[in-house]
C-alpha positions in Angstrom: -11.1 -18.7 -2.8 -8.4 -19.3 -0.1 -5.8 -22.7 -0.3 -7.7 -24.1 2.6 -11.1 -24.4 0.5 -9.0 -25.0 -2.8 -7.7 -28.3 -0.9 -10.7 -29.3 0.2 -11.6 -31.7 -2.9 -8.4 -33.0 -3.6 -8.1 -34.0 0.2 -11.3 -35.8 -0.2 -9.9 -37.9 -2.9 -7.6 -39.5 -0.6 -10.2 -40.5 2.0 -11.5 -44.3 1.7 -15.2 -44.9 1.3 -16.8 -48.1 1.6 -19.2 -49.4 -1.3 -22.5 -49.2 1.2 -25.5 -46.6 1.0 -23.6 -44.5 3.0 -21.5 -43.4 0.6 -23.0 -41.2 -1.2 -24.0 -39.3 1.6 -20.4 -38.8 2.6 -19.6 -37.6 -0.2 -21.7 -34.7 0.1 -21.1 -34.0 3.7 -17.4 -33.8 2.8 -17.9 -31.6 0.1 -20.4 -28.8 1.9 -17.2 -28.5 4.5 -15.8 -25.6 4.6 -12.6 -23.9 6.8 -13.4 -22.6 9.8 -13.7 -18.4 9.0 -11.2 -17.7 11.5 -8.6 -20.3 10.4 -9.6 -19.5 7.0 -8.5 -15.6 7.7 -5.5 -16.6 9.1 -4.7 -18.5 6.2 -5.1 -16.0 3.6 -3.7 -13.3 5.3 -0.5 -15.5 5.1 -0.9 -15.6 2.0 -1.4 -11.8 1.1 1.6 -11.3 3.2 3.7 -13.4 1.5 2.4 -12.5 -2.3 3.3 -8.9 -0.6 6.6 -9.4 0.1 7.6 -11.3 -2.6 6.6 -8.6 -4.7 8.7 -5.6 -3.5 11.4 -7.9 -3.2 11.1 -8.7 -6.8 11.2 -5.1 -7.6 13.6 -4.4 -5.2 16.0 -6.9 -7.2 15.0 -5.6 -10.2 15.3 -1.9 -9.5 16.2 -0.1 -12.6 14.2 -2.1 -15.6 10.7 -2.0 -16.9 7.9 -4.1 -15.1 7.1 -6.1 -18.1 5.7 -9.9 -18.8 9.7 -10.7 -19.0 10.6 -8.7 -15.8 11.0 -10.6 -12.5 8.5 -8.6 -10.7 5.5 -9.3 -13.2 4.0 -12.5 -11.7 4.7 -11.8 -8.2 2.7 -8.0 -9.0 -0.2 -10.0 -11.2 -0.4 -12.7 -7.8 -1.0 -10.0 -5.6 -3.8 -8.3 -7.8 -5.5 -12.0 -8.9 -5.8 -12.4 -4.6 -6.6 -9.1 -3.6 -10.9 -9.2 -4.9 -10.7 -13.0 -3.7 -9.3 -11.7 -0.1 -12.3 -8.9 -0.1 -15.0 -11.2 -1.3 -14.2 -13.6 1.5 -13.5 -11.2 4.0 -16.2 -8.2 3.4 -16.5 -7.4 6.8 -12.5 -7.6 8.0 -10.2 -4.3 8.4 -6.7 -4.7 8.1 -4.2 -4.3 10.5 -1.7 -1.8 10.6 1.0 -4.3 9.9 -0.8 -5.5 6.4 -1.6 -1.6 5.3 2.1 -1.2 5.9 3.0 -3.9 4.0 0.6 -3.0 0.7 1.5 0.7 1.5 5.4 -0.4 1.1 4.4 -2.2 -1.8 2.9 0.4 -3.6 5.2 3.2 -2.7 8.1 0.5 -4.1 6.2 0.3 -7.4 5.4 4.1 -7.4 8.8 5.4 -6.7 10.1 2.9 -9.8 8.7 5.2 -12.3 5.6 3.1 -12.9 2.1 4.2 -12.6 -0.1 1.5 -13.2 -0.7 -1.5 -11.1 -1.0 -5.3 -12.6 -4.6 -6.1 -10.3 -8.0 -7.1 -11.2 -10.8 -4.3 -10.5 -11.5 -4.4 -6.6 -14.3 -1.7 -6.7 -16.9 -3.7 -5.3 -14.2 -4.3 -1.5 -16.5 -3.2 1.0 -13.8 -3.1 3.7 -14.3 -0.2 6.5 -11.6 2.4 7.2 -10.9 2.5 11.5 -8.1 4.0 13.0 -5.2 2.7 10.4 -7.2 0.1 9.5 -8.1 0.3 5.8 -9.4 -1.1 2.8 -6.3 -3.2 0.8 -7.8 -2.1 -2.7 -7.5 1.4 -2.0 -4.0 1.1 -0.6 -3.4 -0.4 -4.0 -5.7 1.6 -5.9 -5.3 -1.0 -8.5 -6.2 -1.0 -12.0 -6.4 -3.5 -14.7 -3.4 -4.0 -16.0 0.4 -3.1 -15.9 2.1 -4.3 -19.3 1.2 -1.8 -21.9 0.3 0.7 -19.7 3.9 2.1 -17.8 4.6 5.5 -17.5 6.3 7.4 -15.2 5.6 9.7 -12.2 7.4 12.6 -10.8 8.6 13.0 -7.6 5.8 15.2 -6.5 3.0 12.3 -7.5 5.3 10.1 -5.3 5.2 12.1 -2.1 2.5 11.8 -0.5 2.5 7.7 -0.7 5.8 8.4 1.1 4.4 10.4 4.0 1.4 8.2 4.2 3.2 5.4 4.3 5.6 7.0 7.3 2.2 8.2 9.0 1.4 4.2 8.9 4.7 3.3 10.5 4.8 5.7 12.7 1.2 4.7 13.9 3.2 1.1 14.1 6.0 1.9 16.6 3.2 4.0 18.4 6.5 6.9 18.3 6.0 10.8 16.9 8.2 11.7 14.3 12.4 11.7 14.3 14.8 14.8 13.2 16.4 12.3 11.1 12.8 11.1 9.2 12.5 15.1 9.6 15.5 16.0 7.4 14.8 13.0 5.1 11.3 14.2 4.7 12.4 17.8 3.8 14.9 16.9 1.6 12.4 14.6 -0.2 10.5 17.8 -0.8 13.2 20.0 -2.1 13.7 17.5 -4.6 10.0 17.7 -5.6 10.4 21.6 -5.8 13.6 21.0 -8.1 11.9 18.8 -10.4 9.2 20.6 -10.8 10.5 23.9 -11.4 13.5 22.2 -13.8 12.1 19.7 -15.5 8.8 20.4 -15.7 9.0 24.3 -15.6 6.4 24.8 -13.3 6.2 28.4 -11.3 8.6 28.8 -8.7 6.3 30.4 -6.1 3.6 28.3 -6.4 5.7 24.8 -5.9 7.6 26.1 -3.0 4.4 26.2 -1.3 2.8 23.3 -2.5 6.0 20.9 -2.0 6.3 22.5 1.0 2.8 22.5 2.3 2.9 19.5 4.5 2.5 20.1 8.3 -0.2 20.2 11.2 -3.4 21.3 9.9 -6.2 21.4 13.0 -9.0 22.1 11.0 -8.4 18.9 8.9 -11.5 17.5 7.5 -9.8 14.6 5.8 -12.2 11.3 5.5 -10.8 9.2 9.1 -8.1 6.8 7.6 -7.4 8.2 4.6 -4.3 9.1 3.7 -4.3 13.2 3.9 -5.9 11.8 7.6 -3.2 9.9 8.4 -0.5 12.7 7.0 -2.2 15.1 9.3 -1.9 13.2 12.3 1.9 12.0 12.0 2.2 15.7 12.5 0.1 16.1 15.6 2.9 16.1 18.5 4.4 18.3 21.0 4.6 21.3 20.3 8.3 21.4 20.4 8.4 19.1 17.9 6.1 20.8 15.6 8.4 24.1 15.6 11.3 21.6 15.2 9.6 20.5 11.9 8.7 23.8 10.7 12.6 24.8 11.3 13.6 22.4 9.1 11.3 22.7 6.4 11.8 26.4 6.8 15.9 25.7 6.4 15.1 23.4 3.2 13.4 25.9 1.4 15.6 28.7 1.9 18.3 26.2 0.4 16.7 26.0 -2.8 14.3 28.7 -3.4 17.6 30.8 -3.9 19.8 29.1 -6.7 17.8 27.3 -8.7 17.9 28.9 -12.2 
């Protein structure tokens, strides 16, 4: 339920009625109003925007530390779950705009790259928002689950990757602009990092990381689902062609870099 329809009983607490006949039937005609839909979606896409950003900026500020009930991010993270099934149950039929997906991308990519897994949301399985163009449903953005004290662990790099390219792909799609050498060299070096990881920490076979950390480019025989992340992934890296052999030279550079001395 949004704050407009939340409002609408208190609000008709402060209206004067008369002591006449009519009174009880203006009672009821002020309780069956309702916001307009429009004005109503405007209202509680405020809102999700605002529970949005107040989350990353809580975990922003509070980078380092476990998301617990004491940590400063724990409400804001719980708000932002509670709102999400009451957003899709009013709005079954409304895709989000890039700017939202962006936001609940950069909200989940902040949470992810914390070391924490699981996300503090109610169960949004039955959001029956449609995927268009960058337009997507906010509950698989999320891909929430029921609870986040009690159930922390942390991801590796390579978990956290491709939430970082989607959400670039998003971005990208934003700005209506291809991809940058500078996002170029941050994005490869984001990968040699998940190769070092992997093959350090978590002893994983040298060969077959290289390629998988590494994997990420133009693939024209994509059959990814439209909207969906691998989808979106795939066509940040549609561009000119010089820009495409630009990307490979890079990648190509980063893994020669570490393929080598890593013992």
């Amino acid at each position: 339920m949004s704050v407009t329809a939340i409002q609408a009983r208190p609000l008709q607490c402060l209206c004067e009625t008369k002591s006449d006949g009519n009174q009880g039937m203006n009672e009821k005609s002020m309780m069956e109003r309702t916001a307009d839909p429009q004005t109503q979606l405007i209202v509680d896409e405020a809102i999700l925007d605002y529970l949005t950003y107040a989350a990353i900026k809580a975990l922003l500020d509070g980078a380092g530390t476990i998301v617990s009930s004491k940590h400063s991010a724990y409400l804001p993270l719980q708000m932002v779950g509670s709102f999400l099934p009451m957003f899709h149950a009013l709005h079954s039929n409304h895709t989000a705009p890039l700017e939202m997906s962006f936001r609940l991308r950069l909200l989940r990519f902040t949470y992810m790259f914390m070391g924490q897994r699981h996300w503090g949301a109610a169960s949004t399985s039955s959001a029956t928002a449609s995927r268009h163009s960058g337009h997507e449903d906010h509950s698989k953005i999320l891909n929430s689950s029921s609870s986040i004290e009690g159930q922390q662990q942390h991801l590796s790099l390579h978990e956290t990757l491709p939430s970082f390219l989607a959400l670039s792909a998003v971005q990208n799609a934003l700005q209506e602009s291809t991809i940058t050498v500078l996002w170029m060299r941050l994005a490869a070096g984001y990968m040699a990092q998940v190769y070092a990881e992997q093959v350090l920490t978590h002893r994983n076979s040298r060969s077959d990381m290289l390629e998988n950390a590494f994997r990420w480019s133009f693939d024209p025989e994509c059959l990814a689902e439209e909207g969906s992340d691998e989808w979106l992934i795939n066509e940040m890296f549609d561009a000119d062609a010089d820009v495409v052999d630009l990307w490979e030279n890079i990648k190509n550079e980063h893994m020669r870099a570490v393929s080598g001395p890593l013992r």
